[in-house]
C-alpha positions as CSV (number, residue, x, y, z in Angstrom):
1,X,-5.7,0.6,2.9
2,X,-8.7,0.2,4.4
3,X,-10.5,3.3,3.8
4,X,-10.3,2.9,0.6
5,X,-10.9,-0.5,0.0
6,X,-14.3,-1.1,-1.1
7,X,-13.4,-0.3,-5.0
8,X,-14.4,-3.9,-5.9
9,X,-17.5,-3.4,-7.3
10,X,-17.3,0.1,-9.6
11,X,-14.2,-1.1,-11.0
12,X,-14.1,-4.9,-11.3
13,X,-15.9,-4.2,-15.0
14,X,-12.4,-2.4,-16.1
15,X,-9.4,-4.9,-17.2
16,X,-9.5,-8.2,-18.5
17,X,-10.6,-11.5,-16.6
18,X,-8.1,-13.3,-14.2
19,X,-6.7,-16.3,-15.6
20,X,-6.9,-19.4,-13.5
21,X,-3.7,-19.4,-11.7
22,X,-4.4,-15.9,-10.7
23,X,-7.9,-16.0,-9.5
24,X,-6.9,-19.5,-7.6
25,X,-3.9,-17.2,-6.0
26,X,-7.2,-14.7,-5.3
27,X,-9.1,-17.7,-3.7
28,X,-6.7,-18.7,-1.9
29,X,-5.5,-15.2,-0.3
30,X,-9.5,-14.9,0.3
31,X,-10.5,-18.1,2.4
32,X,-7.2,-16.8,4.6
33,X,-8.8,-13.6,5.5
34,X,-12.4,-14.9,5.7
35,X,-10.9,-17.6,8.2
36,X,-9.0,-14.7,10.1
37,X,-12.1,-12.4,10.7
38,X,-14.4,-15.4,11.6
39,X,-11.6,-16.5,14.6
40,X,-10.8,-13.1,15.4
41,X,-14.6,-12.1,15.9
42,X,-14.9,-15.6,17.8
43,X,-12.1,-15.0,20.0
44,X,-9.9,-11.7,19.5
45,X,-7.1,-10.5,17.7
46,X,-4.3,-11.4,20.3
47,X,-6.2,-14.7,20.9
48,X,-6.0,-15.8,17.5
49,X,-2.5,-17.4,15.8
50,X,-1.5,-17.9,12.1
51,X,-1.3,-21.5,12.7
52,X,-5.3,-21.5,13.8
53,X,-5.9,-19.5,10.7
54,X,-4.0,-21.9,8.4
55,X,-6.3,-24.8,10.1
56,X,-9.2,-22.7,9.3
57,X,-8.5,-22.1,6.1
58,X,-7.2,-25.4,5.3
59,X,-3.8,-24.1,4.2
60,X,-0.2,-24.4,5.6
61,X,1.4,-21.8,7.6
62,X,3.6,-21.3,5.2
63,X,0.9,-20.6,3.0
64,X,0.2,-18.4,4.8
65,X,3.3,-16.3,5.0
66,X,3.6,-16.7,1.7
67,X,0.7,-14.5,0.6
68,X,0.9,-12.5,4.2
69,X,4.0,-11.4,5.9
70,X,2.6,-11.1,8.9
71,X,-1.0,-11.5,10.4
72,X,-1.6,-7.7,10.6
73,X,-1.6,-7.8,6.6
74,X,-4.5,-10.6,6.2
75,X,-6.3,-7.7,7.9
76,X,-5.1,-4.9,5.7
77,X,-3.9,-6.1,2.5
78,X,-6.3,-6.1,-0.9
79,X,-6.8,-6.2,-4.3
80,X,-8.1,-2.8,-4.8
81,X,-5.7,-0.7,-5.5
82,X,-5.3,-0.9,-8.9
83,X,-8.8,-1.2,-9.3
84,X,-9.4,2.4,-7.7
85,X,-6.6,3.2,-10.0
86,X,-8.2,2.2,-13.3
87,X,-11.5,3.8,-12.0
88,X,-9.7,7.3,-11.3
89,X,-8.2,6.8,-14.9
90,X,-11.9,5.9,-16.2
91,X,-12.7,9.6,-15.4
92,X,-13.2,12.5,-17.8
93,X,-9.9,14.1,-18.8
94,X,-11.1,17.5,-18.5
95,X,-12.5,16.7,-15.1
96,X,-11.0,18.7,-12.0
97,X,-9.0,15.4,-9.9
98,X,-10.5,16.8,-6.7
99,X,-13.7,16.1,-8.6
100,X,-13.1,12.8,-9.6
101,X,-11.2,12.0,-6.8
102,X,-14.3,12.6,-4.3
103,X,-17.3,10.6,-6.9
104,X,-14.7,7.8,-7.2
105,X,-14.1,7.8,-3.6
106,X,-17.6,8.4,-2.4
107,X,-19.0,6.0,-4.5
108,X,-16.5,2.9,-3.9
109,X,-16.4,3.4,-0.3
110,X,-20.5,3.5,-0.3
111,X,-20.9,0.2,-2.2
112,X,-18.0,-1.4,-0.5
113,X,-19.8,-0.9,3.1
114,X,-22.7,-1.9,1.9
115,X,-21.9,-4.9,0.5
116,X,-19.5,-6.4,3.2
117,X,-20.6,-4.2,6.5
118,X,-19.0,-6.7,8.9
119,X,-15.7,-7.0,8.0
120,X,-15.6,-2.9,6.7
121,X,-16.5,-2.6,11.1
122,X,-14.0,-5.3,11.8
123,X,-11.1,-3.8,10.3
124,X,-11.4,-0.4,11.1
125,X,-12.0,-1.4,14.7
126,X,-9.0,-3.2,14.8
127,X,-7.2,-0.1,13.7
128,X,-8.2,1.9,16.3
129,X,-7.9,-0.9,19.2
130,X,-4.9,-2.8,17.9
131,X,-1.8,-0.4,17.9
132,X,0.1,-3.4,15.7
133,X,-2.9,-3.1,12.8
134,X,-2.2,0.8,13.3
135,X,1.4,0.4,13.1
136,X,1.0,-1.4,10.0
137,X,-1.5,-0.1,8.4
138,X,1.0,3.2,8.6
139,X,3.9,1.7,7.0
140,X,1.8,0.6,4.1
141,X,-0.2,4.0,3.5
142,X,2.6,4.4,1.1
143,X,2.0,2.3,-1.9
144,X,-1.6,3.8,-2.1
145,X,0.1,7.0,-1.6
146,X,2.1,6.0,-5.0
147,X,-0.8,5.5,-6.8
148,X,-2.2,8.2,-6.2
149,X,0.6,10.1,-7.1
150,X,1.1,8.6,-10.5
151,X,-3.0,9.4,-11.1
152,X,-2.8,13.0,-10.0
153,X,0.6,13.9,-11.8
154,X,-0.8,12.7,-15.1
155,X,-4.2,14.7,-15.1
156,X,-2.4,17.2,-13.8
157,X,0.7,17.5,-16.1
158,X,3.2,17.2,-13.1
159,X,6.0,15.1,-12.2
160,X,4.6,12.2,-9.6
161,X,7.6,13.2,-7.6
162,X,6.6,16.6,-7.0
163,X,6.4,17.9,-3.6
164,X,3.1,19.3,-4.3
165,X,1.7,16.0,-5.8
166,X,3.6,14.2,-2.8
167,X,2.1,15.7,0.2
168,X,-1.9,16.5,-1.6
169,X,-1.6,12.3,-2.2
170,X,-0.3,11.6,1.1
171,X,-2.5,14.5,2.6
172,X,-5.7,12.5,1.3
173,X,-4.4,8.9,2.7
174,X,-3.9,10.3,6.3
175,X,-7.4,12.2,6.2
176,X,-9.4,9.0,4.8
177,X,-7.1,6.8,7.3
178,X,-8.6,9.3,10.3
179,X,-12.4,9.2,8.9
180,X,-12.1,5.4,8.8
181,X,-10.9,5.7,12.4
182,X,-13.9,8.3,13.1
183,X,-16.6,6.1,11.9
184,X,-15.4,3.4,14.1
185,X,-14.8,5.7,17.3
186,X,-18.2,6.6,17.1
187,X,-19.7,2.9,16.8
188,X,-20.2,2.9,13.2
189,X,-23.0,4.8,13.3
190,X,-22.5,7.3,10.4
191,X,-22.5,6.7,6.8
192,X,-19.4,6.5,5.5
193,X,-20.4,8.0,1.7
194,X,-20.8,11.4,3.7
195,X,-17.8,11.2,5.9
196,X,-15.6,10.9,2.8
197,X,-17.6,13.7,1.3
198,X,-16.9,15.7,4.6
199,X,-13.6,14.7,4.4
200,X,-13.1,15.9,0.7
201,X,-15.1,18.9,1.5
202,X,-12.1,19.5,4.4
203,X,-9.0,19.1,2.2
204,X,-10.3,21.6,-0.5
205,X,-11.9,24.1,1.6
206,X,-10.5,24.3,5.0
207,X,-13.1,25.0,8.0
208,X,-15.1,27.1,6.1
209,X,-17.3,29.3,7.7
210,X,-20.2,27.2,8.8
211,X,-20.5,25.5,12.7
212,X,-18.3,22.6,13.5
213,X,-20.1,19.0,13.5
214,X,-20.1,17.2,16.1
């Protein structure tokens, strides 16, 4: 999801090196989305079709298809998953998972803006402005949702099935799917390291007793 994918850099030192038909599959899903953001910011969302993108990116539509089901996935599909997965595994065992669960986020979510700014803006202002992005991005908060399940039920000695496991995972997506859409309602002006942190802060302490931020 795109809150949470900016894991690239922290974890791409865990796992073993892509072999080549995998990382030509990874170039290849790439030079579609780099061709979709460079036509979308050219000429809008709506404006821009899966056959301009295939032109673009000097693939078939069906090539496309292939590796996206539809165009609101180039925007909101990655690789990062497991990634943020292997980095949340990476963690101290006797850590608290809130703990690890906020450094890991914090941190991959700070270096992933950093390093690609534009299309971090891009995509989370198409979530907020294009209610098919939203719609989508929605129906695949799940498989992140999964993950997390599976990495909070094994450092914490429950069943990934849980209802408590289910709704603290699914809890965190919908709260780092809102900040995402709070940074870009308010003109990506914050930094997003902090708003996680905020956002962390939230889940595991409530309101507090301090003011409210604006």
């Amino acid at each position: 999801m795109s809150a949470m994918t900016a894991a690239r850099t922290t974890a791409s030192a865990h796992g073993p090196r892509p072999g080549l038909r995998e990382r030509k599959k990874l170039k290849t899903r790439i030079a579609i989305r780099e061709a979709t953001y460079r036509l979308i910011e050219e000429q809008g969302y709506e404006a821009t079709t899966v056959e301009q993108i295939a032109e673009a990116a000097e693939v078939s539509a069906s090539t496309v298809f292939r590796y996206f089901p539809t165009k609101e996935d180039i925007v909101l599909t990655d690789e990062y998953d497991p990634l943020l997965e292997d980095e949340l595994r990476a963690r101290p065992a006797d850590e608290p998972i809130v703990e690890s669960l906020r450094i890991v986020l914090c941190r991959a979510v700070g270096l992933g803006f950093t390093e690609e700014p534009e299309v971090s803006r891009l995509r989370t202002r198409l979530m907020i402005e294009v209610p098919a992005v939203r719609s989508r991005l929605l129906e695949s908060m799940s498989v992140t949702g999964q993950m997390l399940c599976r990495v909070i039920a094994e450092r914490s000695g429950r069943d990934p099935g849980q209802l408590e496991v289910r709704v603290f995972s699914m809890a965190l997506i919908a709260a780092l799917t809102e900040t995402a859409a709070y940074w870009a309602e308010h003109g990506h002006q914050d930094d997003m390291g902090e708003l996680v942190g905020r956002t962390m802060d939230m889940l595991t302490s409530g309101f507090g007793t301090g003011a409210p931020e604006a």
